[in-house]
C-alpha positions as a Markdown table, in Angstrom:
| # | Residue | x | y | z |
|---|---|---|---|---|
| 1 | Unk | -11.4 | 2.0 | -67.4 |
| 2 | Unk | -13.6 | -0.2 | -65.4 |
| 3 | Unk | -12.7 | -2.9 | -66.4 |
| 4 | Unk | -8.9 | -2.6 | -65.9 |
| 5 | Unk | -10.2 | -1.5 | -62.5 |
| 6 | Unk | -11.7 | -5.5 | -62.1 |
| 7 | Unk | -8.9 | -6.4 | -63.9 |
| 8 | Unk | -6.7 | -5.6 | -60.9 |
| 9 | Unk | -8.0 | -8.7 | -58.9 |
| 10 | Unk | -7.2 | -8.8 | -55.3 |
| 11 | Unk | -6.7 | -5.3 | -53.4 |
| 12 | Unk | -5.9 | -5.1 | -49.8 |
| 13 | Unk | -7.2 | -2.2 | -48.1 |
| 14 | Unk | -6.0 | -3.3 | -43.9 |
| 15 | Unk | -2.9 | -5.2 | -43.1 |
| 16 | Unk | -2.5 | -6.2 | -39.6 |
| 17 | Unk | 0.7 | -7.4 | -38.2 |
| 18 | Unk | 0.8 | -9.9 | -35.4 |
| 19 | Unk | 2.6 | -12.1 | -33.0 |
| 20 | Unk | 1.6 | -14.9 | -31.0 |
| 21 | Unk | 3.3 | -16.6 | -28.7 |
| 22 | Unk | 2.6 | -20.5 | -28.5 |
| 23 | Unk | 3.8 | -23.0 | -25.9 |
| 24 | Unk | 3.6 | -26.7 | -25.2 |
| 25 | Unk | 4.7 | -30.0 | -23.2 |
| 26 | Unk | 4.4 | -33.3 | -24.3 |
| 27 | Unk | 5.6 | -35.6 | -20.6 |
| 28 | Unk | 8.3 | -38.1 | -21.2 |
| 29 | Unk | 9.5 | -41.2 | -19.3 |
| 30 | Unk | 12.4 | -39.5 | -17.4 |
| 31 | Unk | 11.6 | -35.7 | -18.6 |
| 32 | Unk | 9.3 | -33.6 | -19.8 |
| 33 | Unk | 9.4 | -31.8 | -23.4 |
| 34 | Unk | 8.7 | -28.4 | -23.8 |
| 35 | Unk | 8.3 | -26.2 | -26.8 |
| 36 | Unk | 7.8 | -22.4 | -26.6 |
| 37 | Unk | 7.4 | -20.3 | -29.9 |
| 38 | Unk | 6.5 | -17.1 | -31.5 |
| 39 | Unk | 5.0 | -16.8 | -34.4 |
| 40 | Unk | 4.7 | -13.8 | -36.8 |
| 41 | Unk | 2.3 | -12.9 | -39.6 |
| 42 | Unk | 0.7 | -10.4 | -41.3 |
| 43 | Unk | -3.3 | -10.5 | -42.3 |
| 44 | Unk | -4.5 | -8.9 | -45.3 |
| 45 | Unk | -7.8 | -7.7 | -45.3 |
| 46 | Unk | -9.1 | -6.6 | -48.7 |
| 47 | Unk | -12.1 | -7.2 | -51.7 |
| 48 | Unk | -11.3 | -9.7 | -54.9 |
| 49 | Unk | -12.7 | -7.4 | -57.9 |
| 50 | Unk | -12.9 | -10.8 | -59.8 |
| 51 | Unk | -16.1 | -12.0 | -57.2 |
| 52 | Unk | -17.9 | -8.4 | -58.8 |
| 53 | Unk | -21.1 | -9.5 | -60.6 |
| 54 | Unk | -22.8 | -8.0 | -63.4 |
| 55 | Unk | -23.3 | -4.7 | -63.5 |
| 56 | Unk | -21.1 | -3.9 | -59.9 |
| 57 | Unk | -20.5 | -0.8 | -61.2 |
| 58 | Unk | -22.5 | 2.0 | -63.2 |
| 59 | Unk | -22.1 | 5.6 | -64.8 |
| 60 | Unk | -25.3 | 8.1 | -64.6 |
| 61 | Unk | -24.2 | 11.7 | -65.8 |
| 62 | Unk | -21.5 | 12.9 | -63.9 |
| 63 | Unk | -22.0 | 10.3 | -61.1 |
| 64 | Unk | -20.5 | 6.8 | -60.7 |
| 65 | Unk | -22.4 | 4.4 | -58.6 |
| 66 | Unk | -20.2 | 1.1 | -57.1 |
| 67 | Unk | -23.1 | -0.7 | -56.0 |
| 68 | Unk | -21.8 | -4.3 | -55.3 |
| 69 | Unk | -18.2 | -4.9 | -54.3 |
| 70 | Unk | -17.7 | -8.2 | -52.4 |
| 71 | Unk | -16.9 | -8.6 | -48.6 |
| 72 | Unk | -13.8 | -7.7 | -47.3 |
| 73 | Unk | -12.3 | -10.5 | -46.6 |
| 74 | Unk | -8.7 | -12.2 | -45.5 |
| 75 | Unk | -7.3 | -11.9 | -49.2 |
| 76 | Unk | -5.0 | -15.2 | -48.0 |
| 77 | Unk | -5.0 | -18.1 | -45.5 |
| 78 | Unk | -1.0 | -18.7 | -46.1 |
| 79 | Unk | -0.2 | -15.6 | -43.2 |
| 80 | Unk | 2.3 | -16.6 | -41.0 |
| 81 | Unk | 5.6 | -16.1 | -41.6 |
| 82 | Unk | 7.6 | -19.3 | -41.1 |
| 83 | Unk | 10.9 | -17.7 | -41.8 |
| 84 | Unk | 10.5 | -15.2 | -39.0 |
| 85 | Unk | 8.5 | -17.6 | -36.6 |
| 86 | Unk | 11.1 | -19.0 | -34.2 |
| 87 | Unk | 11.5 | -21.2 | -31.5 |
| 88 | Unk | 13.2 | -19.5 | -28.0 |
| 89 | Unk | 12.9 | -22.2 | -25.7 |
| 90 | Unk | 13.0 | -26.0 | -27.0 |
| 91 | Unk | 14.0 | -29.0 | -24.5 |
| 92 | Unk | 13.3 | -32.4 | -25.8 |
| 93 | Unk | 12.0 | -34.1 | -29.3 |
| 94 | Unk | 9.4 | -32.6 | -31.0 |
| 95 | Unk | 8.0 | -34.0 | -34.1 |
| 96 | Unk | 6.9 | -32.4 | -38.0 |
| 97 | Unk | 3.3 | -32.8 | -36.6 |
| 98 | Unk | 3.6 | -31.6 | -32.8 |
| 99 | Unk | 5.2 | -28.6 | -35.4 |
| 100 | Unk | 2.2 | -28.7 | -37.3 |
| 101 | Unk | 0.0 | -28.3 | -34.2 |
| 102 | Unk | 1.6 | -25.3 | -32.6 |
| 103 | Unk | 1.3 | -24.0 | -36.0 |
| 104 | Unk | -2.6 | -24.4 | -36.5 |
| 105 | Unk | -3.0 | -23.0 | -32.7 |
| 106 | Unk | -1.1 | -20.0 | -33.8 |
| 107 | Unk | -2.9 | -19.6 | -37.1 |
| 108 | Unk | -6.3 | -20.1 | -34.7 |
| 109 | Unk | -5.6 | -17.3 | -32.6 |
| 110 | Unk | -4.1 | -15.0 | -35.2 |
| 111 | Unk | -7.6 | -14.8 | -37.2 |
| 112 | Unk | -9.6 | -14.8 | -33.7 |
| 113 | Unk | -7.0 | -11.7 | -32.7 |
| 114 | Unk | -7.3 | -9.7 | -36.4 |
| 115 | Unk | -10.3 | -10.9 | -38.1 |
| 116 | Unk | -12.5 | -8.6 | -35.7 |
| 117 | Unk | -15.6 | -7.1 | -36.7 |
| 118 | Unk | -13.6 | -3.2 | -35.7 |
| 119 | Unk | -11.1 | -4.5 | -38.1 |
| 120 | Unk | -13.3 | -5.2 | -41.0 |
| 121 | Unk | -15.2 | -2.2 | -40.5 |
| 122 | Unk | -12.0 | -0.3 | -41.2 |
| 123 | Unk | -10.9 | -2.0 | -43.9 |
| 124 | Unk | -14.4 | -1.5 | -45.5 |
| 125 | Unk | -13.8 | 2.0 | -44.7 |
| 126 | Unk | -10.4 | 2.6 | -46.4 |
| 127 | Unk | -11.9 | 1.1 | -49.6 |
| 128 | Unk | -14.9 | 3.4 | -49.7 |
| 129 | Unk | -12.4 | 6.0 | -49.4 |
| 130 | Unk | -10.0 | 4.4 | -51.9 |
| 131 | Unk | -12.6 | 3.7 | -54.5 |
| 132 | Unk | -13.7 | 7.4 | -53.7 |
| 133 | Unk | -10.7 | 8.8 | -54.6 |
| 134 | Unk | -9.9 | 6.7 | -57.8 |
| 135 | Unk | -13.2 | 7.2 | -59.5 |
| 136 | Unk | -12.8 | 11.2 | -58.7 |
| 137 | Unk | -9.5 | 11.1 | -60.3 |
| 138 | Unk | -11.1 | 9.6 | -63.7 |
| 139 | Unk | -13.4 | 12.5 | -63.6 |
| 140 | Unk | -16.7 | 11.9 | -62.2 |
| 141 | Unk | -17.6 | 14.4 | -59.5 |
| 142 | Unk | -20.3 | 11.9 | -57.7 |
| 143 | Unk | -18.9 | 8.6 | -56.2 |
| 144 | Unk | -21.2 | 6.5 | -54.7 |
| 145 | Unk | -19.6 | 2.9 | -53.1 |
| 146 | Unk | -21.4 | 0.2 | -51.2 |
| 147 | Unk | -20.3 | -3.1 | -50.4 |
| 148 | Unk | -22.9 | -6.7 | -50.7 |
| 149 | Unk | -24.4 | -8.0 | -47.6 |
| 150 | Unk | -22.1 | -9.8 | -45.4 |
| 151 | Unk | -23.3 | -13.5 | -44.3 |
| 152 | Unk | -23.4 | -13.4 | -40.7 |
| 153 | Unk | -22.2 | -16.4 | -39.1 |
């Protein structure tokens, strides 16, 4: 059982929804260009069972102890959803790269807006309680679930 419980891989425990609204204008010869666009994504917050060490996870008697589950982390990078992400106001050429840069300034403030310390917190939270609830279901009474130390930046 536990180890079709690593098996699983990546879980998400906090999805976050967002939107942010980027704008530019590159100045021309006879007329400015301007770009405004909005960008939507969703950030999943979660754990990777496949970063568990040895021994992550223990049975004493009637009491399971998850001593070591990684971080909770943004489970992808690839969050932004280009096919809802549009353009409502566009006046002049823009190229793939001015593209591009909008883009990364949206991506920026997307993980400065979601990746919050409140956010993680909660995430770690739901997982305690998910992990909780699993390992009762199997049977053992006693859960116990703590996460590694985080690397502060």
């Amino acid at each position: 059982q536990i180890q079709s419980i690593r098996d699983m891989g990546e879980w998400e425990f906090l999805a976050i929804d967002d939107e942010e609204l980027v704008d530019s204008v590159k100045p021309g010869f006879f007329i400015d260009a301007e770009l405004a666009r909005i960008y939507y994504g969703t950030l999943r917050l979660g754990i990777n069972l496949g970063e568990t060490r040895q021994g992550w996870i223990r049975v004493e008697h009637d009491s399971v102890i998850v001593a070591t589950l990684p971080p909770i982390r943004l489970l992808s990078q690839d969050f932004i959803d280009e096919a809802r992400s549009r353009s409502f106001f566009q006046k002049g050429k823009w190229t793939p790269q001015d593209m591009k840069r909008l883009y990364d300034i949206a991506h920026r403030k997307m993980l400065q807006r979601c990746m919050t310390r409140e956010n993680i917190d909660v995430a770690r939270e739901n997982a305690r309680r998910q992990f909780t609830q699993l390992l009762k279901s199997m049977g053992y009474e006693n859960v116990c679930v703590e996460f590694e130390k985080e690397k502060r930046k």
